[in-house]
N, C-alpha and C positions, 0 to 999 in steps of 0.2 A: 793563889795556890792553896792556902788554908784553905779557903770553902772547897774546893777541888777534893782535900784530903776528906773532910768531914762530910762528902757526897759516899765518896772512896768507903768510907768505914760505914755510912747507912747501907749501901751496895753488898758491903762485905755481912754484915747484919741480917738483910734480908734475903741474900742467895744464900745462906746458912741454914734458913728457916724453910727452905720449901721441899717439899716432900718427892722424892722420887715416882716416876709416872709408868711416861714408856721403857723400854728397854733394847739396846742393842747388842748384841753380839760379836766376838772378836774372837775367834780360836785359838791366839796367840799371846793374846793379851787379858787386861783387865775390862770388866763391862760399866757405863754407864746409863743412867737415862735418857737424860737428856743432855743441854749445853747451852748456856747463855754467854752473850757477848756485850757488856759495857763500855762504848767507846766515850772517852774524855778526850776534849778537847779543848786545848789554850787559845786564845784570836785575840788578835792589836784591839785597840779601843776602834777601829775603822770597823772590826769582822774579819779583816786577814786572816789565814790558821798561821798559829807558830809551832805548835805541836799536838800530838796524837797518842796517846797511848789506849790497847785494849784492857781490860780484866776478864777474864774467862770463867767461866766458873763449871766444871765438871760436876754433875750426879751422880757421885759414883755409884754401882750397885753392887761389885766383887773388885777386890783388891787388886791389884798388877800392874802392868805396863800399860802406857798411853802413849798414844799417836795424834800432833793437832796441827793442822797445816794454816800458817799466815807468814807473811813476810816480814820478818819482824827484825829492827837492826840490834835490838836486845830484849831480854826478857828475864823475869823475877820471882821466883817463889814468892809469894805471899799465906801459903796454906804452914809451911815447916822450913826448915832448913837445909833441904833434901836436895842434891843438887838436880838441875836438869842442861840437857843438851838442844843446843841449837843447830842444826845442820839444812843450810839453805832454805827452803820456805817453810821444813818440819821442827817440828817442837815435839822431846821426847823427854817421859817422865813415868817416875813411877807415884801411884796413889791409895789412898785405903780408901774403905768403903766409907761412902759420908762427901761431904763436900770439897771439893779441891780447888784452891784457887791459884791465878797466876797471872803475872801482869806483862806484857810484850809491848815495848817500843815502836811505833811504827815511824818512817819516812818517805817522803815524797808521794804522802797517801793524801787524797782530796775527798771531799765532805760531800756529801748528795746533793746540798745545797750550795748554793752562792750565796752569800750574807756580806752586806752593805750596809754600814752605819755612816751617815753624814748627820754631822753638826752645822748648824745655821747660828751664828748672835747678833741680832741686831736685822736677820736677814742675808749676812755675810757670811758663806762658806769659811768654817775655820779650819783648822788642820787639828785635831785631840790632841796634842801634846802642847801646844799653845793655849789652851781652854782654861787648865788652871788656874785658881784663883778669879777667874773673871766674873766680870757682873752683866747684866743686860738679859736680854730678851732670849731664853734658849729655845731654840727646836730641834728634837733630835728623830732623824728618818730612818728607820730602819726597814731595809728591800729586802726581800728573800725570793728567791726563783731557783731553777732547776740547773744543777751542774751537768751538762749535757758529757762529762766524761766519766760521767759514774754511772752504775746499773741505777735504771731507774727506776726502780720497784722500789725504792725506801720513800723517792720524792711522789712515785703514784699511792702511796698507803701509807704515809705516815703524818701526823700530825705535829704540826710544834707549837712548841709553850713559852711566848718571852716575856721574862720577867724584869722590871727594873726598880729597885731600893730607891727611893727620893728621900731625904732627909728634908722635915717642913721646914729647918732654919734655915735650907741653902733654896730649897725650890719653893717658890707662892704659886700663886692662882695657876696651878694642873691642871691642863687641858689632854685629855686622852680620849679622842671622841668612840673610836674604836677599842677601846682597852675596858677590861673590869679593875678597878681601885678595889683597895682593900686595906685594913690598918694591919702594922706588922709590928707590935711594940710600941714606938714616938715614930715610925717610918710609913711613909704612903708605899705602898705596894701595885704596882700598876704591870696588869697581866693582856698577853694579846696570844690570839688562836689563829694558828694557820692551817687553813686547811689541806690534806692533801688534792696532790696536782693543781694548788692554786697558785699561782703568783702574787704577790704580796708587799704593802707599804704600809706600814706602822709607822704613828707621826704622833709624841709626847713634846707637847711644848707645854713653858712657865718661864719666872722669871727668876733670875739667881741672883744669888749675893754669891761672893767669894767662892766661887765652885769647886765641888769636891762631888765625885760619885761614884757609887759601888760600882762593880762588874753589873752587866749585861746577864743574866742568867738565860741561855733556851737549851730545853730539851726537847728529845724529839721522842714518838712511842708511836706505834701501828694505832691506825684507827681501828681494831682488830673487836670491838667489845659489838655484840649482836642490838639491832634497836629493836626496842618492840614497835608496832602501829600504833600511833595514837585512836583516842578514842576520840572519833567523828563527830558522833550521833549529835551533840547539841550544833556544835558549828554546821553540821548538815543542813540538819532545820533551820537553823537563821537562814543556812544561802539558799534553802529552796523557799523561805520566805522573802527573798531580799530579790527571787528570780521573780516568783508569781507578783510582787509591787511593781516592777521591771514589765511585767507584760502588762499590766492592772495601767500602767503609767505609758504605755505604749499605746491601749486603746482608746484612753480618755484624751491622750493627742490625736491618735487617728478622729476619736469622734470631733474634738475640737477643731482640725485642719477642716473635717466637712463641713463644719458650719460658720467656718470663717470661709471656705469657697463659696457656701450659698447667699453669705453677708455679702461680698465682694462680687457677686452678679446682681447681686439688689442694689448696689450701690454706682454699678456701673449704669445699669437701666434707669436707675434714678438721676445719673449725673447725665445720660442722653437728653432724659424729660425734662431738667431741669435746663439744660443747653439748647431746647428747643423752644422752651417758654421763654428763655432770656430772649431768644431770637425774635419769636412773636412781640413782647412787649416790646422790644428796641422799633420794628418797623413800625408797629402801631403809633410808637410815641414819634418816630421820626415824620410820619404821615399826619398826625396831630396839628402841626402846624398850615398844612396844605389844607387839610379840612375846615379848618376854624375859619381860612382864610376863604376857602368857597363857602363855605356858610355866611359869613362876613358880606362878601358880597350879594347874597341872595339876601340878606338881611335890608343891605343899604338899599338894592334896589324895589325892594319889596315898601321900604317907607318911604322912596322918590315916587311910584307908583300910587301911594294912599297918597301922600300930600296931592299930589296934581290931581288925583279926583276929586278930593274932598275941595280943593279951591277953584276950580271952573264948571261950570252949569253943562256945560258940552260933554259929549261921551268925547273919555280919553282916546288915543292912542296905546291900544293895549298890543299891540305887535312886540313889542318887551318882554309881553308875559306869556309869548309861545312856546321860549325858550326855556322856560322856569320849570314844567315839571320834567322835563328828561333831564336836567342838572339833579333837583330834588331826587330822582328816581336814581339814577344813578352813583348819589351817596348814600342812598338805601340800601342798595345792592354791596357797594362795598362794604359798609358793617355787619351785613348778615354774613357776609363772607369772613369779616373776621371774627361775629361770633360764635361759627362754625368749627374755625379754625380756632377759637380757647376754649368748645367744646371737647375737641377731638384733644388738646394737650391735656384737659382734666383726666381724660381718661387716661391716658398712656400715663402721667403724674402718678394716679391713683392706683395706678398697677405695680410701676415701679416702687411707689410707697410701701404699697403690700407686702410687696416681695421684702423690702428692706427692715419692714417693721416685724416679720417674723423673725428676719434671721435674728434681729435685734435681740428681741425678746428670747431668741433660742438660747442666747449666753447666759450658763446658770450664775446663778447671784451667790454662789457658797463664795465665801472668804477663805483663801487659804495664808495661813498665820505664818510668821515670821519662823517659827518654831518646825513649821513643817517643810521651807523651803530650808532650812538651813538642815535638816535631817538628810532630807535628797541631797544634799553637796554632802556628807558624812558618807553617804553609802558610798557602791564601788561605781555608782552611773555614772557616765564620761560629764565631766563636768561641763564640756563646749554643747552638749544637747540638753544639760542643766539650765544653762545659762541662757539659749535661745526660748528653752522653755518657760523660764520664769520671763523671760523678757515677751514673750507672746501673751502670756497670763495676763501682764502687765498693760499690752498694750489691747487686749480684747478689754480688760474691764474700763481704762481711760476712755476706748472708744464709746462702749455701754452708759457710759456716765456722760459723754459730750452728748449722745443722743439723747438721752432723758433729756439733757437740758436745754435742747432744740428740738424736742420732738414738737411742742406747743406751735412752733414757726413752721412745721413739716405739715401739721395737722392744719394749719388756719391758711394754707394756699390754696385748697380746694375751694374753700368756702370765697376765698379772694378771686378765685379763678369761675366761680358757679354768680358772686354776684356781677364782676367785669361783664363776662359774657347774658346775662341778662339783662342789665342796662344799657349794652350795646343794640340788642335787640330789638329793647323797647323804645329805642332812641331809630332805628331803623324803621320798626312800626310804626310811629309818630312821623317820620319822616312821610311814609308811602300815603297815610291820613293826610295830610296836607297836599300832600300831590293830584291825589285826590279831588280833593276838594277845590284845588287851583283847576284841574282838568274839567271840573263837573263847570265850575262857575262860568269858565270859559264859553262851554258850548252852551251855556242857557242865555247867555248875550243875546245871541243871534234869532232865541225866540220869544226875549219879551221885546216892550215897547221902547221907543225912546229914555223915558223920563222912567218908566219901572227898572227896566235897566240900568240907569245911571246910579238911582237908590239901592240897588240890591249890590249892584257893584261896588259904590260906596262902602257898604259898611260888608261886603265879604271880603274887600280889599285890606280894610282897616281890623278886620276882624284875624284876617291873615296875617298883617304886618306884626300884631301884638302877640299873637301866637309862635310867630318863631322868631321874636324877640325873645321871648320865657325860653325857646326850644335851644337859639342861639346861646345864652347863658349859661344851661344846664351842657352844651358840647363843650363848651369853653372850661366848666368845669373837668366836667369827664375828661378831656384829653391832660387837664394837668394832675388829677387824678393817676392819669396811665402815666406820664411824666414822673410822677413823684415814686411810683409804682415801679417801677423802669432802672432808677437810681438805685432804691431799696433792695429791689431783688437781687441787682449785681454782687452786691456782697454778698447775700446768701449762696446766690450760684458758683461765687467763689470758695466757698466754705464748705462747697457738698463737692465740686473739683478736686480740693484736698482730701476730702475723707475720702474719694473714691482713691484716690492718685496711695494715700495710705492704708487702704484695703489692700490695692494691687500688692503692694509692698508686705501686710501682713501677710495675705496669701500666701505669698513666696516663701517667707521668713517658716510661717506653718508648715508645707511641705518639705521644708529641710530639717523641718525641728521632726513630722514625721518619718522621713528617710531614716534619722539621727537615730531615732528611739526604735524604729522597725529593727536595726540596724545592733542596735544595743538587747534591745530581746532576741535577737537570731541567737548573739554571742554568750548568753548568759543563759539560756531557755535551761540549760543542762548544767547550770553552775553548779549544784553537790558531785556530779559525774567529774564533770571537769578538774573539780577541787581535789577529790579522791586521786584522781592520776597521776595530778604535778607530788599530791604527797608521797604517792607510791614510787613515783620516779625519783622524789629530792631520797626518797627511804634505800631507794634502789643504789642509787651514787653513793652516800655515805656509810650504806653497809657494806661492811669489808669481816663479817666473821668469816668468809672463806680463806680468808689473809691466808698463807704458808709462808711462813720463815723462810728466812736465808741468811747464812754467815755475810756478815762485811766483810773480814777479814779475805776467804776464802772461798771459793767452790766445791773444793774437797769436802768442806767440814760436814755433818751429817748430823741428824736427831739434833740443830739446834730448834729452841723453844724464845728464847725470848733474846732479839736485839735494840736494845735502845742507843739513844746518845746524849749526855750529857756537857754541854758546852758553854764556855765562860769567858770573855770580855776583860782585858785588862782593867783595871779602874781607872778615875783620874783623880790626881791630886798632889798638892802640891810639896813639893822637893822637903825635907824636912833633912838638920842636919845630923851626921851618923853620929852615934854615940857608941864606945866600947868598955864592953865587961870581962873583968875577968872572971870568969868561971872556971871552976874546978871539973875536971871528967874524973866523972866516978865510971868504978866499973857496972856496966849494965846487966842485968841478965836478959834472956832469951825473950823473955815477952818484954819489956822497956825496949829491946832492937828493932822488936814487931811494929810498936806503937808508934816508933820513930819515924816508920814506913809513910805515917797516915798524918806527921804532925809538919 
């Protein structure tokens, strides 16, 4: 109640000091300017109201009679000692020219707001009057919403201010996330702003020792004061710079995503060309075996052939060797056949290569720094098209770097592929030479003599056998050659499977990360425009200079200028016991009566 009084006597203070404005007329009475109304009021430590009283305060401008309409169950001169009359909801008085004040009781009057204080210790709901003295963990909630039985023009324009006194010996580590702290003497001061038509939760937690605490202080006043526009002009340019990086950052993913699709078709044709040479070398090598094995044979019989010549005098039995060059001729044919067929994979290889080895090389090689990725996460860019993005940066430059260091293996399969099918060939050509020459030897039998014949046969026989003994050796190699060839590459073909299989996947990833940022420059293209509106709208809402007054009290009342309310919180603390004085009553005069009013 003290601070109540010593509000009471600033109030009285400064409605004394303000100058007369407008002016109204009465033809019966005395004129004033204006009229302000200061409601006080008492609340339990919960926020309950226990009582209400107004202060009025009259500008007069000509001396006379007054007429003031509220419901009031009593009322007070505070200006003289003059009396006045109460009659049902009027208050009637006479005044001079100059300031007139006067204080009316009100009941069963309700507040524009609803206001709720809950205590928490420990976590536990307490009840204020039990709080006293206690120690532990405090949290204190204070809710403010809208009295739906009151006019609501105080709770759509007006603003409140709650204030609460912590003493730092009873409260430690203050936590007031929403609040401004402020020192108030040895006292933390910790303020909270409500805005109008907002509903509201203030939450001051710390820890206490032996609990004691001031009143609760809120007042409340019209957000009524005019804003000016802030000045844009620097924040403009950042956001129309921070729009133009936004689209700068939008095309260099569009360019990117194009050239991860054109990596990701090179890689797919590469990983065809590469699945079709696996295929060729797997039958080659699987066929390797049957061949060595008919060679094998035309070998052995090719030295059963020289031996029987070379050891009986008589012309052999050559009916064995009719059969030998359409065998011969016939694995002629199959090797040109398949060095036709690791022709035709170089090529399709070599193209696919191409295509892969541009896109490769198309990823530029700038480094972008720790520094400049973590700028992009600071701005307003959605951070989920940040995050795909640097994760594609990421995974374009790992790819770039795995290729460097298998290009060496991409580049030495032509040459692997250009020498197989050459010494296939030439192994094919070697063959149809022999066949050849088996076919010529043949029919020259028939036109030498006995014994010139046996001679020539001799040693073209033995001439034959030694020849594709060297031919047999060098197939035997070749196909394990293809063999070992066969083994090796699978792994490779397995490793260019994956980068295609993780191209596909970049791909993808880049087209979302495009959508993303297409997506994020549509919504920002116009960010200073945009930014301008929300401020003009947030400026639109919180200005209220067109505020007009209204009596609390009343409807009747007229030319008021200023309503506020001042409201206070019983305190808590603990019981102390009464002590009695005798005191003397002196007599008072007229101003010590006054003073008594306020103490």
């Amino acid at each position: 109640m003290r601070a109540l009084k010593f509000v009471m006597v600033g109030a009285f203070l400064m409605f004394a000091a303000l100058p007369a404005t407008t002016a109204s007329s009465n033809e019966d009475s005395g004129e004033y300017s204006s009229k302000d109304e200061t409601v006080y009021g008492n609340l339990e430590t919960d926020g309950t109201l226990q009582g209400m009283y107004v202060v009025n305060t009259f500008h007069v401008t000509e001396a006379g009679e007054f007429v003031d309409h509220g419901d009031y169950v009593g009322i007070r001169n505070l200006t003289n000692l003059a009396d006045m009359e109460r009659a049902e909801d009027t208050v009637h008085f006479q005044a001079e020219e100059g300031e007139f004040y006067y204080q009316g009781e009100m009941d069963d009057e309700e507040l524009p707001w609803d206001i709720n204080v809950t205590y928490l210790l420990d976590g536990e709901e307490v009840a204020p009057d039990d709080l006293a003295g206690e120690d532990g963990s405090l949290e204190i909630q204070i809710a403010t919403s809208a009295n739906e039985n009151v006019d609501p023009l105080f709770f759509e324009n007006y603003m409140l201010q709650i204030s609460l006194t912590l003493d730092p010996s009873i409260f430690a580590d203050i936590q007031a996330p929403e609040g401004t702290k402020a020192t108030e003497g040895q006292n933390q001061l910790i303020t909270f702003t409500g805005m109008p038509e907002q509903e509201e939760e203030f939450i001051v937690s710390a820890n206490v020792t032996d609990l004691e605490m001031d009143p609760i202080d809120i007042s409340a006043s019209p957000a009524s004061m005019p804003l000016d526009d802030p000045d844009l002009g620097g924040m403009e340019e950042d956001m129309q710079s921070l729009s133009d990086a936004i689209s700068e950052v939008n095309d260099g993913v569009s360019a990117l995503n194009n050239g991860i699709s054109d990596l990701n078709t090179g890689a797919e044709e590469l990983n065809e060309g590469s699945s079709e040479y696996q295929a060729g070398i797997d039958e080659l090598d699987q066929s390797s075996e049957e061949l060595v094995a008919g060679s094998r044979e035309i070998r052995d019989a090719l030295q059963d052939v020289s031996e029987s010549v070379q050891e009986g005098p008589d012309m052999p039995d050559v009916s064995e060797l009719e059969a030998l060059p359409q065998g011969i001729g016939e694995l002629a044919d199959g090797l040109h056949e398949a060095a036709d067929g690791l022709d035709e994979l170089k090529e399709n290889y070599d193209e696919a290569y191409g295509q892969l080895d541009e896109a490769m090389t198309g990823i530029p090689d700038d480094d972008v720094s720790e520094e400049q990725i973590e700028s992009l996460y600071e701005s307003d860019a959605d951070p989920e098209a940040v995050d795909q993005l640097v994760e594609t940066y990421a995974a374009a430059r790992e790819a770039k770097e795995t290729y460097d260091a298998v290009n060496e293996a991409f580049t030495s399969v032509t040459g692997t592929l250009e020498q197989i099918s050459g010494s296939t060939r030439e192994t094919a050509d070697n063959i149809e030479t022999t066949t050849a020459e088996i076919e010529s030897a043949m029919e020259n039998m028939d036109e030498l003599d006995e014994l010139d014949a046996l001679a020539e046969l001799q040693e073209g026989i033995s001439t034959m056998s030694s020849e594709y003994e060297a031919f047999h050796d060098g197939l035997v190699e070749y196909t394990d050659g293809v063999s070992e060839l066969a083994d090796s590459y699978e792994e490779l073909d397995t490793g260019i499977q994956e980068f295609d299989e993780g191209m596909t996947a970049m791909e993808e990833g880049a087209s979302e990360l495009e959508d993303g940022t297409e997506e994020l420059q549509e919504e920002t293209s116009d960010l200073p425009g945009e930014m301008q509106s929300e401020v003009d709208e947030m400026m639109d809402e919180y200005d209220a200079s067109d505020f007009e007054p209204a009596s609390f009290v009343s409807d009747e009342n007229e030319d008021v200028e200023i309503v506020q309310f001042v409201l206070e919180t019983e305190s808590i603390e603990s019981e102390e016991p009464e002590t009695t004085t005798d005191e003397e009553e002196e007599e008072r005069g007229f101003w010590e009566r006054f003073l008594d009013l306020f103490r």
